[in-house]
KERO-808724 format. One record per residue (C-alpha): x, z, y; residue number from 1. Coordinates in Angstrom, 1 decimal. Layout:
N
[node [X Z Y] NUM]
...
***
This chain:
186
[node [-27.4 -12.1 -0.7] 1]
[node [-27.7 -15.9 -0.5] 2]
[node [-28.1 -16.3 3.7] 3]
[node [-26.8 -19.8 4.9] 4]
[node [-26.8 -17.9 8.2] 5]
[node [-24.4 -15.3 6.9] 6]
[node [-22.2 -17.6 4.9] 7]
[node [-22.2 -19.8 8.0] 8]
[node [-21.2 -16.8 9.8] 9]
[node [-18.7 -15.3 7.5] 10]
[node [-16.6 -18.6 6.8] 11]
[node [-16.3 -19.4 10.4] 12]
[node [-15.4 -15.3 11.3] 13]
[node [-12.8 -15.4 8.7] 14]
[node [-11.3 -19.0 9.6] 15]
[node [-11.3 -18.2 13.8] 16]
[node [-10.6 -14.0 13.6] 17]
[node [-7.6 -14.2 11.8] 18]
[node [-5.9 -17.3 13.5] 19]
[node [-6.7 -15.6 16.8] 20]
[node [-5.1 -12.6 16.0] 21]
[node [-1.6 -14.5 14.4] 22]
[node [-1.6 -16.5 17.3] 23]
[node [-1.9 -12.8 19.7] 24]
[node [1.1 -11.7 17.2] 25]
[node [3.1 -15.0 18.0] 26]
[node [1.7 -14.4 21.9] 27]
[node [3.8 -10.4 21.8] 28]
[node [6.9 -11.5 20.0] 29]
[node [7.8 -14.7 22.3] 30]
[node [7.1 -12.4 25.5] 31]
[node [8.7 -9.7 24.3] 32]
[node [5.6 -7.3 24.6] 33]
[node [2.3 -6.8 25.2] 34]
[node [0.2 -8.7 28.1] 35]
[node [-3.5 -8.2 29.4] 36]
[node [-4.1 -11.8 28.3] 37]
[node [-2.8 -10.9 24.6] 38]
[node [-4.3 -7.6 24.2] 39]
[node [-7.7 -9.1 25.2] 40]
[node [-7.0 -11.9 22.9] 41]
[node [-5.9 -9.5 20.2] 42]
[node [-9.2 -7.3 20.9] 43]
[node [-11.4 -10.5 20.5] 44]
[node [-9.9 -11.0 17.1] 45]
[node [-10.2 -7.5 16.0] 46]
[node [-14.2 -7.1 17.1] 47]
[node [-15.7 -8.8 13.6] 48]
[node [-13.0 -7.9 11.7] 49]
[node [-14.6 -4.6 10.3] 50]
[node [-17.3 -6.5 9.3] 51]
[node [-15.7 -9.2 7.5] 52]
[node [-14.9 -8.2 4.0] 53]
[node [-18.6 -6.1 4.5] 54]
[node [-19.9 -9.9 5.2] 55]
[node [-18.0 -11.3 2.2] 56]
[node [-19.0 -8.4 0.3] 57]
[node [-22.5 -9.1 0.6] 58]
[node [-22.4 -12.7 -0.1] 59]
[node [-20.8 -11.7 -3.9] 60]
[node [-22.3 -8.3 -4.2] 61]
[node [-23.5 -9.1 -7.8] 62]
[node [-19.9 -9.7 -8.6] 63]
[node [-17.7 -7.7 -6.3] 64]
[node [-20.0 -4.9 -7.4] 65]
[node [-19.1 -1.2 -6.0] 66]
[node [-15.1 -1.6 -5.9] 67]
[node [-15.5 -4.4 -3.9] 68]
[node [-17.8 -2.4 -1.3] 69]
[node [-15.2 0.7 -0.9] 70]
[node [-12.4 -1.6 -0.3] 71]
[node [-14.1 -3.6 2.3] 72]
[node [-15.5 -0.3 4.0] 73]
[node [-12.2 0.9 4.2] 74]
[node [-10.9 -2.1 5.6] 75]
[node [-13.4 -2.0 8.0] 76]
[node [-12.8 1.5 9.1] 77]
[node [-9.4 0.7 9.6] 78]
[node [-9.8 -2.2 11.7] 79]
[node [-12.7 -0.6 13.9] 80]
[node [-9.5 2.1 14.9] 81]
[node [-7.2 -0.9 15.4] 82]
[node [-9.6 -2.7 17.9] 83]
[node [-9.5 0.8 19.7] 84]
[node [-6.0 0.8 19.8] 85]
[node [-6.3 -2.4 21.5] 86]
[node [-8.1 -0.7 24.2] 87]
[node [-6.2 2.3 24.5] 88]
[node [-3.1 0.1 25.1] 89]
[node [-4.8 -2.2 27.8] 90]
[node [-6.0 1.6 29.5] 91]
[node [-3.0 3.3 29.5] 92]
[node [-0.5 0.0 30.1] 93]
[node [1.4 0.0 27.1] 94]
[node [4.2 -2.5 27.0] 95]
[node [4.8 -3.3 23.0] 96]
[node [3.6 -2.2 19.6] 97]
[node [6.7 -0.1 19.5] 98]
[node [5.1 2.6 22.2] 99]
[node [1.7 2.3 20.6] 100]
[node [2.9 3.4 17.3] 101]
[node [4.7 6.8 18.9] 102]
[node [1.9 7.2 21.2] 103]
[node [-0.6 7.2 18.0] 104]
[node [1.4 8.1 15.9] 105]
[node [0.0 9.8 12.4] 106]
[node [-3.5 8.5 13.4] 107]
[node [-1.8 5.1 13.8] 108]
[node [-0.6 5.5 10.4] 109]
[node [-3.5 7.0 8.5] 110]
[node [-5.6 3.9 9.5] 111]
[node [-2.9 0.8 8.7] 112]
[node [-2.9 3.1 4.9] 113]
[node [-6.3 2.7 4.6] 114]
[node [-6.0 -1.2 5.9] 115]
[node [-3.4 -1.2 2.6] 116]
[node [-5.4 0.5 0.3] 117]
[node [-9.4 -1.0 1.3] 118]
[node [-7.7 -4.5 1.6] 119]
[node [-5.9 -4.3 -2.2] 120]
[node [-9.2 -2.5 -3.5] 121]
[node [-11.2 -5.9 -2.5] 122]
[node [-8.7 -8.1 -3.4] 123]
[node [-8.4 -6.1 -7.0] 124]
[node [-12.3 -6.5 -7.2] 125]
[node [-12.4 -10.4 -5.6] 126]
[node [-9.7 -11.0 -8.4] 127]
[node [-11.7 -9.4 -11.4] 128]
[node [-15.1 -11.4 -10.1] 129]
[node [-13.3 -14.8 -9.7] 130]
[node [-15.8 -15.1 -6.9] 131]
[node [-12.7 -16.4 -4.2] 132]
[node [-9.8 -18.9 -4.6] 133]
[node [-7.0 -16.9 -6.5] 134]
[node [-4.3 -18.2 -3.9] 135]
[node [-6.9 -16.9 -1.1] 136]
[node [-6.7 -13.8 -2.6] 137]
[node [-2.9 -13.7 -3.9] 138]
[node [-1.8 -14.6 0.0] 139]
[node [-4.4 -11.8 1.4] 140]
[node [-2.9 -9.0 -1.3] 141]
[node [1.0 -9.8 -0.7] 142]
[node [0.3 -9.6 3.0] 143]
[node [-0.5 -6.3 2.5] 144]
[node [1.9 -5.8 0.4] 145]
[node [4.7 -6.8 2.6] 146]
[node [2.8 -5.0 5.8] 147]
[node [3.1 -1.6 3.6] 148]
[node [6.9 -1.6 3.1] 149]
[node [7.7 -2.6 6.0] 150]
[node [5.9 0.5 7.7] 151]
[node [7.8 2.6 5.3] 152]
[node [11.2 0.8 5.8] 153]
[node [13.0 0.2 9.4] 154]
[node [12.3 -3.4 10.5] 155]
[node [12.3 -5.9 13.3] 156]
[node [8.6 -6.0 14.5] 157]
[node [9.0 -9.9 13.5] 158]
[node [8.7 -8.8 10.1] 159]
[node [5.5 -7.1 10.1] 160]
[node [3.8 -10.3 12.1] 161]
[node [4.7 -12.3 9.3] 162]
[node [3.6 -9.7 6.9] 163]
[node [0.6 -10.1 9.2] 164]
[node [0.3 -13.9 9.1] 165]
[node [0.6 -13.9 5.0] 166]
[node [-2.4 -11.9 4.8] 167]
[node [-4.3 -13.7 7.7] 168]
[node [-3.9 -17.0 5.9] 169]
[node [-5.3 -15.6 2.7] 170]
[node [-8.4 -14.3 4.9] 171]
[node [-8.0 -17.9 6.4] 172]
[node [-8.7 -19.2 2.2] 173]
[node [-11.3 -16.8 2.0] 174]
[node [-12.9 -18.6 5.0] 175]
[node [-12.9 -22.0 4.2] 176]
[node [-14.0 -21.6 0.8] 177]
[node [-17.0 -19.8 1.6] 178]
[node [-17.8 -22.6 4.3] 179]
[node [-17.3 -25.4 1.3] 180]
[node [-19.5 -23.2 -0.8] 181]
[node [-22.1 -23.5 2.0] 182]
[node [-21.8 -27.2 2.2] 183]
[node [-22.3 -27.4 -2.1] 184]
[node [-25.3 -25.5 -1.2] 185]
[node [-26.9 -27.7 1.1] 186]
***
């Protein structure tokens, strides 16, 4: 799909999303805890981001080809239950990530997996196809990366955000290059 309205859409989504959403992680960790103010923030940020790598998807179908589609569906399905989480926590007043996680718990879990494995199944298909910047791609994959073992090891919260920010700023890449794409286009 060649849609200047959806590359226009999908550069800016993946630029704005993902900076909001560092900047709600930056928002928890210097006050110690959630906030109304942060979770709405955080919600905002997590609204298009199930339809992102779907969006990206789409504009390098030809390339990204089936792989590419299962790894941004998952994605998506993960972040759709993340957004929700966002809501649950605003609902039932829950002061920090820590609580969410217990109060989740497996289901919490189940979902940040499939973030893991939909988010390195696109970046394994993005990489094959060429089709985004290979440091784009490289930052996006070793967020992950560094998101998974930190769930499976004890660590500060801080750790995760950057784990979180690392990946962000690859989906950052992703961004811009689609938006200079757009510009080469017109």
């Amino acid at each position: 799909m060649n849609s200047p309205i959806l590359r226009r859409v999908a550069g800016l989504t993946a630029v704005i999303a993902p900076i909001v959403h560092s900047a709600t992680d930056a928002m928890e960790w210097a006050q110690g805890g959630f906030s109304p103010v942060q979770l709405w923030l955080n919600y905002l940020a997590f609204l298009p981001m199930p339809w992102l790598l779907l969006a990206i998807w789409a504009l390098h179908d030809a390339r990204l080809r089936g792989l590419g589609l299962l790894g941004a569906l998952l994605h998506g399905v993960a972040f759709t239950y993340f957004a929700h989480t966002t809501l649950y926590a605003l609902a039932e007043h829950t002061p920090d990530y820590e609580s969410l996680w217990a109060k989740l718990g497996a289901t919490y879990t189940v979902h940040g997996a499939l973030m893991v494995t939909g988010g390195l199944i696109f970046a394994a298909a993005a990489w094959r196809a060429r089709c985004l910047p290979a440091w784009a791609i490289a930052f996006f994959a070793v967020g992950l990366v560094i998101n998974l073992v930190l769930a499976l090891v004890p660590a500060p919260d801080i750790l995760q955000t950057a784990g979180t920010a690392v990946r962000n700023f690859g989906l950052v890449g992703f961004g811009v290059a689609i938006l200079r794409e757009q510009r080469v286009r017109e």
